[in-house]
PyMOL commands that place a pseudoatom at each C-alpha (Angstrom):
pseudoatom trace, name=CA, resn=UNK, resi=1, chain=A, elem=C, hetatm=0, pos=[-11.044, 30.956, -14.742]
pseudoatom trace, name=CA, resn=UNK, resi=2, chain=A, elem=C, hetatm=0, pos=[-8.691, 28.324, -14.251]
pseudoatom trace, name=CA, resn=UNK, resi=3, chain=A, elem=C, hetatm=0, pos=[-10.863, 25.465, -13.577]
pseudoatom trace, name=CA, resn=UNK, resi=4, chain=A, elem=C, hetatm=0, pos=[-8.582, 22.813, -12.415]
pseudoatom trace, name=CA, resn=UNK, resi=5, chain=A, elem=C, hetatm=0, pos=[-7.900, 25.194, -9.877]
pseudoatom trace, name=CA, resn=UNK, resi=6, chain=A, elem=C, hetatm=0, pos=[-11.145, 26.030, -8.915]
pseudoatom trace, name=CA, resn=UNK, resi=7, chain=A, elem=C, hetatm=0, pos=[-12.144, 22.745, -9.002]
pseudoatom trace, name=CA, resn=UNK, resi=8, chain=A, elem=C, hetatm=0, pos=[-9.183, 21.608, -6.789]
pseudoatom trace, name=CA, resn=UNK, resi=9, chain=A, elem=C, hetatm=0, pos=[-9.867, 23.488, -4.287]
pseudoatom trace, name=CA, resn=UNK, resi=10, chain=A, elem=C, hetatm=0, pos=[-13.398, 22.615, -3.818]
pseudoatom trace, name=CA, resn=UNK, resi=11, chain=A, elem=C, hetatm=0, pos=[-11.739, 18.577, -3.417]
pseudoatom trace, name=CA, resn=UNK, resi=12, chain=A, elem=C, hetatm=0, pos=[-11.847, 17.798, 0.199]
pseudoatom trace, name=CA, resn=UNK, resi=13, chain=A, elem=C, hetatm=0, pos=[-8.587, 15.690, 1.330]
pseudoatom trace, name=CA, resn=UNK, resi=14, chain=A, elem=C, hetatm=0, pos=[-9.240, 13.152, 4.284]
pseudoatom trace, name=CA, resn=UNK, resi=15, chain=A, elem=C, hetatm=0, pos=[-5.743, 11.986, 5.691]
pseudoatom trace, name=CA, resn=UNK, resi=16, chain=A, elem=C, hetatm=0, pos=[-5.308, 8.280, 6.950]
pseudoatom trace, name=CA, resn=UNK, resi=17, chain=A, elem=C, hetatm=0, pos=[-8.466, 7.283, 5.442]
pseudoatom trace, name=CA, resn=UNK, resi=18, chain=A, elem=C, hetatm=0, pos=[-9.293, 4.375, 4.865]
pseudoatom trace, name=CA, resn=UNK, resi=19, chain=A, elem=C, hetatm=0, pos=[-6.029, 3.299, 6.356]
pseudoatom trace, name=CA, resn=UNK, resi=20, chain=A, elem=C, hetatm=0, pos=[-2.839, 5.178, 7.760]
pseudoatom trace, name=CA, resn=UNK, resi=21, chain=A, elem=C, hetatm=0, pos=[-0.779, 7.179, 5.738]
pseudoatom trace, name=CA, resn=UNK, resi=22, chain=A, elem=C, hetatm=0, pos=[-3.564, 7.323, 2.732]
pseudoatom trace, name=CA, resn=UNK, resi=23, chain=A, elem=C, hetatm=0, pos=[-4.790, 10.720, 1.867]
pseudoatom trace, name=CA, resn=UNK, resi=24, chain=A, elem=C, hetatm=0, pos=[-8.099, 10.246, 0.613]
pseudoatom trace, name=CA, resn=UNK, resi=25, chain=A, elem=C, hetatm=0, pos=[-9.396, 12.705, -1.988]
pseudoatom trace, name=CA, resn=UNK, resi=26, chain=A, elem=C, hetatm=0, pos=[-13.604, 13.112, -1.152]
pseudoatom trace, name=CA, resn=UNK, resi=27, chain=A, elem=C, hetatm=0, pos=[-14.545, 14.673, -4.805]
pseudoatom trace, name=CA, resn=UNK, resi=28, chain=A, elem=C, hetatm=0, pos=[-18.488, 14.790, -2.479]
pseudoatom trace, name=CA, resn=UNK, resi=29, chain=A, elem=C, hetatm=0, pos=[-17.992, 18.244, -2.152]
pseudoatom trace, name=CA, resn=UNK, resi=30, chain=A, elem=C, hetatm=0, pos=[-18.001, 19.151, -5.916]
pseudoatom trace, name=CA, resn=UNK, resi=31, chain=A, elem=C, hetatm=0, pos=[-21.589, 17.439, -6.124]
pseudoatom trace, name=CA, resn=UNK, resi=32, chain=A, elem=C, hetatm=0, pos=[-23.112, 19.663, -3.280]
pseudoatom trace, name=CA, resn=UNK, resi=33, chain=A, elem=C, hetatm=0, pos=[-22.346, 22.980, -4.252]
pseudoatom trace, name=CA, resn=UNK, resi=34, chain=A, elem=C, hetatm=0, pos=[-24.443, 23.332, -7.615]
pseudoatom trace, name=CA, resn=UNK, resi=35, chain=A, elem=C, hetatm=0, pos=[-22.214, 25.965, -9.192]
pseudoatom trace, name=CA, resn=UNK, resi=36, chain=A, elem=C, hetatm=0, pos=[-19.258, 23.453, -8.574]
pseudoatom trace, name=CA, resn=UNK, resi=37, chain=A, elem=C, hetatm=0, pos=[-21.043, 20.862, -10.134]
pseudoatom trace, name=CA, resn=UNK, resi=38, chain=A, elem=C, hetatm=0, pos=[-22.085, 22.888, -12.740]
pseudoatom trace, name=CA, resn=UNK, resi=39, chain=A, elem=C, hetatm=0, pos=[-18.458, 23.990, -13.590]
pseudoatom trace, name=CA, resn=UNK, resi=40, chain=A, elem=C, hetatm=0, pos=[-17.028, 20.184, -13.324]
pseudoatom trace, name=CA, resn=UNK, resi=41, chain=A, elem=C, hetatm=0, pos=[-19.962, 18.786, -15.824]
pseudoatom trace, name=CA, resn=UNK, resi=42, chain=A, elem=C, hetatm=0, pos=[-19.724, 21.686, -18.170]
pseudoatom trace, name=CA, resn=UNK, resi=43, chain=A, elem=C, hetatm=0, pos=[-15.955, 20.838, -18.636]
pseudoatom trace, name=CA, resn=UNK, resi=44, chain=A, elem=C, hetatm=0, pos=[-16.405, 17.655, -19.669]
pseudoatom trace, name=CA, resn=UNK, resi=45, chain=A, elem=C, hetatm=0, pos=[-19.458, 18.529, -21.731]
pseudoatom trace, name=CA, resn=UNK, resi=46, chain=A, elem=C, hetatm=0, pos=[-17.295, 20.718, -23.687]
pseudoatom trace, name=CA, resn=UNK, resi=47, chain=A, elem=C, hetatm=0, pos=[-14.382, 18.964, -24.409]
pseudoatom trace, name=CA, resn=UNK, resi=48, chain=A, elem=C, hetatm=0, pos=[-16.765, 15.642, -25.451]
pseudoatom trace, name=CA, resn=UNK, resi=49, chain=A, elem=C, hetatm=0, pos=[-19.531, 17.900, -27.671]
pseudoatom trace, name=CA, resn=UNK, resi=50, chain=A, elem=C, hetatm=0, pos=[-16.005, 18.080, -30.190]
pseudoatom trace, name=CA, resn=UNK, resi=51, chain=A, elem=C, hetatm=0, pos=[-17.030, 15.942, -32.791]
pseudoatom trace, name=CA, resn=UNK, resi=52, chain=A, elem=C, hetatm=0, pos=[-13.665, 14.555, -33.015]
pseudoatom trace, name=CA, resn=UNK, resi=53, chain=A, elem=C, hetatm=0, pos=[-13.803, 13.227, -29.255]
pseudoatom trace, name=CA, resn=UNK, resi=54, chain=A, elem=C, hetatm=0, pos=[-17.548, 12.667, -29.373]
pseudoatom trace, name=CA, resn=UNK, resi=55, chain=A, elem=C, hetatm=0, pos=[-18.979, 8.812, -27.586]
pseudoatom trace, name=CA, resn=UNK, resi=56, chain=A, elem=C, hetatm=0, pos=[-21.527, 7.426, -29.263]
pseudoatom trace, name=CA, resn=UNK, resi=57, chain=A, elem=C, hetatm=0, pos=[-21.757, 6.085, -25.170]
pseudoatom trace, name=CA, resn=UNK, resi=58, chain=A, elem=C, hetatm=0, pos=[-20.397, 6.786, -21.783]
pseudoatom trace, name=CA, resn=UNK, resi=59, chain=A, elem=C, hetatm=0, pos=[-19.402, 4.284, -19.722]
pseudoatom trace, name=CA, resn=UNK, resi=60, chain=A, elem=C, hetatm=0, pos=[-19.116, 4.594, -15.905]
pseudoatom trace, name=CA, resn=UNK, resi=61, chain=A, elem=C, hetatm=0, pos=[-17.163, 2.431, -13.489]
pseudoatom trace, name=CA, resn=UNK, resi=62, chain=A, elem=C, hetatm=0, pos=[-18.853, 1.794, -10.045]
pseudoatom trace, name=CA, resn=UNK, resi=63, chain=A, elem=C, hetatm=0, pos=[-19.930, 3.903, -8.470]
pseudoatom trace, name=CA, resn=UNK, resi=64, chain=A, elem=C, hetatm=0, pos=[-18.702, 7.438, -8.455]
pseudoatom trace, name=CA, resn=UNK, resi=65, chain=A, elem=C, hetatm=0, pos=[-18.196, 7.113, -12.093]
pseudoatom trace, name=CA, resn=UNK, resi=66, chain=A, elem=C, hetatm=0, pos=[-22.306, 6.552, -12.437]
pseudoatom trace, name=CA, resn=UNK, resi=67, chain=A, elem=C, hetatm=0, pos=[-22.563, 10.030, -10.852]
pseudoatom trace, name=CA, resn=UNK, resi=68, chain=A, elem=C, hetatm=0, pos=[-20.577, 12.128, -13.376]
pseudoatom trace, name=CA, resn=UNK, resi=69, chain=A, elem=C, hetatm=0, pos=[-21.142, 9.764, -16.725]
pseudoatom trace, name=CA, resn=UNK, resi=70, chain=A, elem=C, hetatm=0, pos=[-24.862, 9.655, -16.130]
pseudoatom trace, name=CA, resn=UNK, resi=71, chain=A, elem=C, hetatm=0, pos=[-25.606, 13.263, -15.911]
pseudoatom trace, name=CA, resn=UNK, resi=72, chain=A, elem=C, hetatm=0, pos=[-22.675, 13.818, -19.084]
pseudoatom trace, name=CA, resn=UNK, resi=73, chain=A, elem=C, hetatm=0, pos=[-24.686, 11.382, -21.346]
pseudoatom trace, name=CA, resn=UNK, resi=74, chain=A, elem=C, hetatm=0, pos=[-27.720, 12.946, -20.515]
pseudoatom trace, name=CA, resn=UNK, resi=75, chain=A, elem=C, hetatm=0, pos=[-25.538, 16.227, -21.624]
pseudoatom trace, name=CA, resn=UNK, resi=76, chain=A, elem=C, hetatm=0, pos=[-24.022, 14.821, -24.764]
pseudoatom trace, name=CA, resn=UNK, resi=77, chain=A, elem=C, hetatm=0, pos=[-27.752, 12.897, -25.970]
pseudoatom trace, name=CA, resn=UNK, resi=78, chain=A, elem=C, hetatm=0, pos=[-25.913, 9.341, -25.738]
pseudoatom trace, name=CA, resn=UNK, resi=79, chain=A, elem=C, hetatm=0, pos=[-26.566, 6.615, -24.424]
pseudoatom trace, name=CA, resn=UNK, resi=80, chain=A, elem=C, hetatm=0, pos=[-25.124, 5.239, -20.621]
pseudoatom trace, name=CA, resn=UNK, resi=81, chain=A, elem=C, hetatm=0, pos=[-23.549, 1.950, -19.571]
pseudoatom trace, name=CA, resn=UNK, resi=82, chain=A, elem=C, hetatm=0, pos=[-23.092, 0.808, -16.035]
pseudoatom trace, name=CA, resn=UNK, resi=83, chain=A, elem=C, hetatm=0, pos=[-19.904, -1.192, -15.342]
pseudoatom trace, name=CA, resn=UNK, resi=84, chain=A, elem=C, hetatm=0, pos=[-20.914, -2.655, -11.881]
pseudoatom trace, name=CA, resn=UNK, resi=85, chain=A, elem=C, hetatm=0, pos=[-19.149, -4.814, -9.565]
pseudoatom trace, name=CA, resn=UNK, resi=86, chain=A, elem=C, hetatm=0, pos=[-19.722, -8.686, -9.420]
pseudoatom trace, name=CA, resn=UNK, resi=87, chain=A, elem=C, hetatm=0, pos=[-22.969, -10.133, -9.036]
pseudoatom trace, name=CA, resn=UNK, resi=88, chain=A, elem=C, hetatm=0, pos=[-24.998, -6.369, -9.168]
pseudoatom trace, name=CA, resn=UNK, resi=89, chain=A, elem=C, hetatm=0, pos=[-26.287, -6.908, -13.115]
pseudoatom trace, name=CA, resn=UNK, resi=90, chain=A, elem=C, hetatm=0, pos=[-29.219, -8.926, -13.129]
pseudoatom trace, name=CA, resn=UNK, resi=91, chain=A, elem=C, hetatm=0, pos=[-29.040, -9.978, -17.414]
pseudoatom trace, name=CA, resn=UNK, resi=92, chain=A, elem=C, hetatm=0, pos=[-26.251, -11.801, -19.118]
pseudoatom trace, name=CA, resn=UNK, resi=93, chain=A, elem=C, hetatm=0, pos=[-22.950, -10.202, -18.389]
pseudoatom trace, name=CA, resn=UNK, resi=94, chain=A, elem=C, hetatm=0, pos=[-19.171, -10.328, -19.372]
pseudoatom trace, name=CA, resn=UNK, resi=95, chain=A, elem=C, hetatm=0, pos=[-16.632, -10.153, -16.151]
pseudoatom trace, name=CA, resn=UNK, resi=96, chain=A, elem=C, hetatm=0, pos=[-12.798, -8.656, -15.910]
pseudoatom trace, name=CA, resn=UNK, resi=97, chain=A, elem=C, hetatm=0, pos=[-11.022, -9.272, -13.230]
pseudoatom trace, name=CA, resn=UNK, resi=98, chain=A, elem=C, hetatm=0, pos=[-7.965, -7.027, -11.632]
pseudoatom trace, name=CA, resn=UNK, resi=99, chain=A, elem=C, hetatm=0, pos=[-5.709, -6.808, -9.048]
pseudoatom trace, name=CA, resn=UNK, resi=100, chain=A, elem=C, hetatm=0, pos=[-6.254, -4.689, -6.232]
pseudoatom trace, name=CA, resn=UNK, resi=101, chain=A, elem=C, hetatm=0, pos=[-3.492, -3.820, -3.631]
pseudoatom trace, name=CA, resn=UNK, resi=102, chain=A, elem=C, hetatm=0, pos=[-4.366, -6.160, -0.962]
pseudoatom trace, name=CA, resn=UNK, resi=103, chain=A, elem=C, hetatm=0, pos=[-6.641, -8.911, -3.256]
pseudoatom trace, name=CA, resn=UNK, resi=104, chain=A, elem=C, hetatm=0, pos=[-8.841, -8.938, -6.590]
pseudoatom trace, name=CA, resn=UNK, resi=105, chain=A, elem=C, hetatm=0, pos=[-12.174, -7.006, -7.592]
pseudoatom trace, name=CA, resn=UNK, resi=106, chain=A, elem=C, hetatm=0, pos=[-14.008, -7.938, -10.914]
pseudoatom trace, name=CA, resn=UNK, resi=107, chain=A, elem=C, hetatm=0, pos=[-16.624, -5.897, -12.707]
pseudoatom trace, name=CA, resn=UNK, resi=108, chain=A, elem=C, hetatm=0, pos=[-18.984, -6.978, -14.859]
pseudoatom trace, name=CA, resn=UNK, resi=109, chain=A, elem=C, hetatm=0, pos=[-21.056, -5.745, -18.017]
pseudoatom trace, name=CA, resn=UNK, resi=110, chain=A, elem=C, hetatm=0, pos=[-24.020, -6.554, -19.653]
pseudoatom trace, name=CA, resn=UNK, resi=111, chain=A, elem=C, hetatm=0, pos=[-23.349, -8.026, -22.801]
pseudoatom trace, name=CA, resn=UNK, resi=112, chain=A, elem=C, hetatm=0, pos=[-26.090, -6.005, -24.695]
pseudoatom trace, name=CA, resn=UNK, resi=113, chain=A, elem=C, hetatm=0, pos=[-24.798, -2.971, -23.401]
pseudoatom trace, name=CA, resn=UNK, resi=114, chain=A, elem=C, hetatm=0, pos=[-22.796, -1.548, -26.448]
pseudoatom trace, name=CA, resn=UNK, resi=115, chain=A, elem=C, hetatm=0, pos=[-22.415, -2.517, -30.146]
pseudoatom trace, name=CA, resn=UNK, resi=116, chain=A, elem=C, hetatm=0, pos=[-19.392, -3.575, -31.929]
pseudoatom trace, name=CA, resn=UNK, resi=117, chain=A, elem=C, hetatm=0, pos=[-17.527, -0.463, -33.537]
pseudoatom trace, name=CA, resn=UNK, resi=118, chain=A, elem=C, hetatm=0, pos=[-19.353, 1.938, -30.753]
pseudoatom trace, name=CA, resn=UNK, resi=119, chain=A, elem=C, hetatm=0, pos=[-16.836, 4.964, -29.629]
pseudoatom trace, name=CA, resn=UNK, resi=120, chain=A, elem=C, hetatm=0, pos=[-16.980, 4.664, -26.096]
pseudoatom trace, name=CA, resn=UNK, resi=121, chain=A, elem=C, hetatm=0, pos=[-15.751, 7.145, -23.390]
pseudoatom trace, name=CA, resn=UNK, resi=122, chain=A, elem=C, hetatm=0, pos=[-15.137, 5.726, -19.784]
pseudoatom trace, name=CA, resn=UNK, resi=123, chain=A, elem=C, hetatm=0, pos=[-15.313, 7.599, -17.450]
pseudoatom trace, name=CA, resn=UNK, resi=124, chain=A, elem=C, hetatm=0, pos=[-14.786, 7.571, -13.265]
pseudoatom trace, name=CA, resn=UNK, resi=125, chain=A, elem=C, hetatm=0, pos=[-14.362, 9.872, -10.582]
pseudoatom trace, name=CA, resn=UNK, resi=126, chain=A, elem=C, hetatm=0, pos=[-10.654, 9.265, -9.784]
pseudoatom trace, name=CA, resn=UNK, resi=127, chain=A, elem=C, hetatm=0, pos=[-7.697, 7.437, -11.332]
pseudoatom trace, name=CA, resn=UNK, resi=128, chain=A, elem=C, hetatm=0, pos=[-5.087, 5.377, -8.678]
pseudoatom trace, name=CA, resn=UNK, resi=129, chain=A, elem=C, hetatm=0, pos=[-3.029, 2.485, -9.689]
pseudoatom trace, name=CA, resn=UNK, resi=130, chain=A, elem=C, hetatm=0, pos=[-5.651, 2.075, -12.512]
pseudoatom trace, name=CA, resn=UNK, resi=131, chain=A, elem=C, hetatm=0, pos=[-7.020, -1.585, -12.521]
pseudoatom trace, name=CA, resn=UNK, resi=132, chain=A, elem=C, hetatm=0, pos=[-10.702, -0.451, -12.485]
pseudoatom trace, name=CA, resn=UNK, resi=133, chain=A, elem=C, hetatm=0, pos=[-10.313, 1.558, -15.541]
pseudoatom trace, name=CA, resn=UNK, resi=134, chain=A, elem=C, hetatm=0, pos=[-8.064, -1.466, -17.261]
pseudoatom trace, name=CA, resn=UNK, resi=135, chain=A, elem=C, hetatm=0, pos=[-10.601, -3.543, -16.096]
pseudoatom trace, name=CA, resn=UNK, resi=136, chain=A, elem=C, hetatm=0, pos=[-13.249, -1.319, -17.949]
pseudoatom trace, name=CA, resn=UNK, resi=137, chain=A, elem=C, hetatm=0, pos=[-11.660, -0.878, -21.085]
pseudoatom trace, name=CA, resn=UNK, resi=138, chain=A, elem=C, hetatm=0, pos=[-10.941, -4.686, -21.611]
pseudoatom trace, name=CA, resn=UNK, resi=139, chain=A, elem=C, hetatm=0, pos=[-14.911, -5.072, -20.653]
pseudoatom trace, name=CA, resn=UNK, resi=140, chain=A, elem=C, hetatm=0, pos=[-15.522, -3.079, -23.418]
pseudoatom trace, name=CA, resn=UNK, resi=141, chain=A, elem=C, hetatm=0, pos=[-13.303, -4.418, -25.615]
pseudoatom trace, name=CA, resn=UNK, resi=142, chain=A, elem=C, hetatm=0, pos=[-14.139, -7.619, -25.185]
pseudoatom trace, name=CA, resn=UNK, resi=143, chain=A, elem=C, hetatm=0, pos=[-17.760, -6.749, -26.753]
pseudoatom trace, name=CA, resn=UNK, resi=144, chain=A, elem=C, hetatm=0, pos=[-15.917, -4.561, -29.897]
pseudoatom trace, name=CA, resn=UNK, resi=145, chain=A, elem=C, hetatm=0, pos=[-16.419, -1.377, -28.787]
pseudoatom trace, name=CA, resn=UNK, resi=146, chain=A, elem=C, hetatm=0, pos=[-13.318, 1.080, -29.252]
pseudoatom trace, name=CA, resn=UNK, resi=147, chain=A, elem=C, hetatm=0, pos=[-12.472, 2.909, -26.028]
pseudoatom trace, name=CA, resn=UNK, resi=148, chain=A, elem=C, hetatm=0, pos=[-11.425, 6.278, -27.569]
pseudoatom trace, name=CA, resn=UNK, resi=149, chain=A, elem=C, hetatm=0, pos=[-10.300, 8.049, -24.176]
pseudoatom trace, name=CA, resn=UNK, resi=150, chain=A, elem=C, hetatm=0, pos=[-10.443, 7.394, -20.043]
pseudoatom trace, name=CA, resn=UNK, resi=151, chain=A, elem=C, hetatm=0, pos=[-11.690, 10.404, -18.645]
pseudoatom trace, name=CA, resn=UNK, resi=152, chain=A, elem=C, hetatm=0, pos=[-12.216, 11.173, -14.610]
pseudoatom trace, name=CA, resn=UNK, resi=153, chain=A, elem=C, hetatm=0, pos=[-11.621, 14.060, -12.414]
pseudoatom trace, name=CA, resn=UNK, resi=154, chain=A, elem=C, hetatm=0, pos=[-8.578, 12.926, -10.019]
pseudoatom trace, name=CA, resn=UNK, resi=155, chain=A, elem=C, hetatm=0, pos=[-5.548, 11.801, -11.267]
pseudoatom trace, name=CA, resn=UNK, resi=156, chain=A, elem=C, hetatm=0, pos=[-2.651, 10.277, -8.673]
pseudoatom trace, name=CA, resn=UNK, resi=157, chain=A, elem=C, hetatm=0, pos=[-0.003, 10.045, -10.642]
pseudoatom trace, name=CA, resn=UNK, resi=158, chain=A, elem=C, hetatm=0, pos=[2.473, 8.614, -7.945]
pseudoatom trace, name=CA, resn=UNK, resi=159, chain=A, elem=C, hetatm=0, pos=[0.439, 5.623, -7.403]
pseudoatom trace, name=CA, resn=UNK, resi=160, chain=A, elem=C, hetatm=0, pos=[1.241, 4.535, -11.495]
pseudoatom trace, name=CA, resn=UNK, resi=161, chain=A, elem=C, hetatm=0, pos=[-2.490, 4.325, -12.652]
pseudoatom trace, name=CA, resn=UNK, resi=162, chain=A, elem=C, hetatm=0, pos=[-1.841, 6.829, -15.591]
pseudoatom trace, name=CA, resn=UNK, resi=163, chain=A, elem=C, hetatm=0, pos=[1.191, 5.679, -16.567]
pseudoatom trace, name=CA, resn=UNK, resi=164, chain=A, elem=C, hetatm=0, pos=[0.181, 2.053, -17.203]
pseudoatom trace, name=CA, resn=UNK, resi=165, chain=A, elem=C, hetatm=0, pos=[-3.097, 2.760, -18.883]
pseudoatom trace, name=CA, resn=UNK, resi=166, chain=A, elem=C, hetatm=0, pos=[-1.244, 5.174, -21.245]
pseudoatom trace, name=CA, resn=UNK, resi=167, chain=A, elem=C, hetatm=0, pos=[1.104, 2.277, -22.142]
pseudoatom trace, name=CA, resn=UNK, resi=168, chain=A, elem=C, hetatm=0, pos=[-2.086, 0.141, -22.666]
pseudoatom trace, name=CA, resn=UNK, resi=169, chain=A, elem=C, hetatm=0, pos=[-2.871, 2.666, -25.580]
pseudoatom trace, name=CA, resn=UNK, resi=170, chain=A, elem=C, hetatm=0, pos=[-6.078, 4.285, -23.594]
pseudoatom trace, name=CA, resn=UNK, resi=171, chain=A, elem=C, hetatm=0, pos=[-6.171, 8.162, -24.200]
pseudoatom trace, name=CA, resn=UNK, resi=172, chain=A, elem=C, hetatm=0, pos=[-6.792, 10.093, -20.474]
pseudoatom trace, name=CA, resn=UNK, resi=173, chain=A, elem=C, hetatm=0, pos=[-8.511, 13.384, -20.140]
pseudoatom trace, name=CA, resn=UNK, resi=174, chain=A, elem=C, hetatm=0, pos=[-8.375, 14.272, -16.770]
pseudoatom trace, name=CA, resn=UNK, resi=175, chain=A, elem=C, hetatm=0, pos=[-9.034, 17.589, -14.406]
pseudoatom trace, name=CA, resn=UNK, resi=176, chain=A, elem=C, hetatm=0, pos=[-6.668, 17.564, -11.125]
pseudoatom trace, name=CA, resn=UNK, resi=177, chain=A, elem=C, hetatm=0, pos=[-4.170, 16.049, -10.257]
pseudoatom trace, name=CA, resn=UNK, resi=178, chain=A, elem=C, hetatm=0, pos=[-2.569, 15.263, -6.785]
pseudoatom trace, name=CA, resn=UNK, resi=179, chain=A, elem=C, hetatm=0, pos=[1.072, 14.569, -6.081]
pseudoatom trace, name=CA, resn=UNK, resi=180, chain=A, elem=C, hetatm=0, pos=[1.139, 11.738, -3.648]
pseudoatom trace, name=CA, resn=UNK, resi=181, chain=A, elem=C, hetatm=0, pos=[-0.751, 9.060, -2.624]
for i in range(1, 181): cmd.bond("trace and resi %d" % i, "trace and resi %d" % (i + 1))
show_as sticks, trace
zoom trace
């Protein structure tokens, strides 16, 4: 089976949402349909049970990337880490800040939540121009873990995300990808 194939298909494509011209890519559909799920989780559970690429945590980016890092640390026996948006962690927390297209966002991280030296895999449901995913790694960084790859299921190439987190040293592992924005 090719399963970026199946996988695309199953990858529901909203146009001019959430503003004109912007072809949204809804990954919902791939969490409904159990067998789809099944097929999306057990790909990433595969390629992450090497012990080469093996996390000693996952890391998810708010909020999509809770969905799919969860339920792959549960898979993998490792521990999870929540990178939320400002003001949602409730202990003592380390903050990154990035540039959006129209403003800023920053996300935030406990700062018991890994160990210096941890391997870390971050992982969210799509990649775009790629600040939340810079924004992670330097998070984790910051408290001496060692990012050793960005994994998520959509990859836009177009809109530069990739590109610039490649040239930022970050290894990508990713499933589809969709020319245009």
């Amino acid at each position: 089976m090719d399963t970026s194939a199946y996988l695309k298909h199953h990858i529901r494509t909203v146009p001019d949402w959430p503003a004109p011209g912007v072809q949204f890519r809804d990954i919902t559909p791939l969490l409904q349909d159990p067998k789809v799920f099944r097929v999306l989780i057990d790909t990433f559970v595969h390629r992450y049970m090497d012990p080469a690429l093996r996390p000693d945590v996952v890391a998810g980016l708010d909020a999509r990337g809770f969905i799919i890092g969860s339920v792959l640390a549960y898979e993998l026996g490792v521990g999870f880490v929540p990178i939320r948006k400002k003001g949602k962690l409730p202990f003592t927390t380390v903050e990154e800040t990035y540039e959006l297209e129209y403003g800023s966002a920053t996300v935030e991280l406990h700062t018991d939540a890994v160990k210096a030296g941890d391997r870390v895999l971050l992982i969210d449901d799509l990649i775009a121009t790629g600040g939340t995913m810079m924004a992670g790694m330097r998070l984790l960084e910051k408290l001496g873990a060692e990012v050793t790859e960005g994994a998520a299921i959509v990859d836009l190439p177009e809109l530069g995300g990739s590109g610039k987190l490649r040239e930022a040293g970050l290894k990508l592992f990713t499933l589809v990808d969709f020319e245009g924005h």
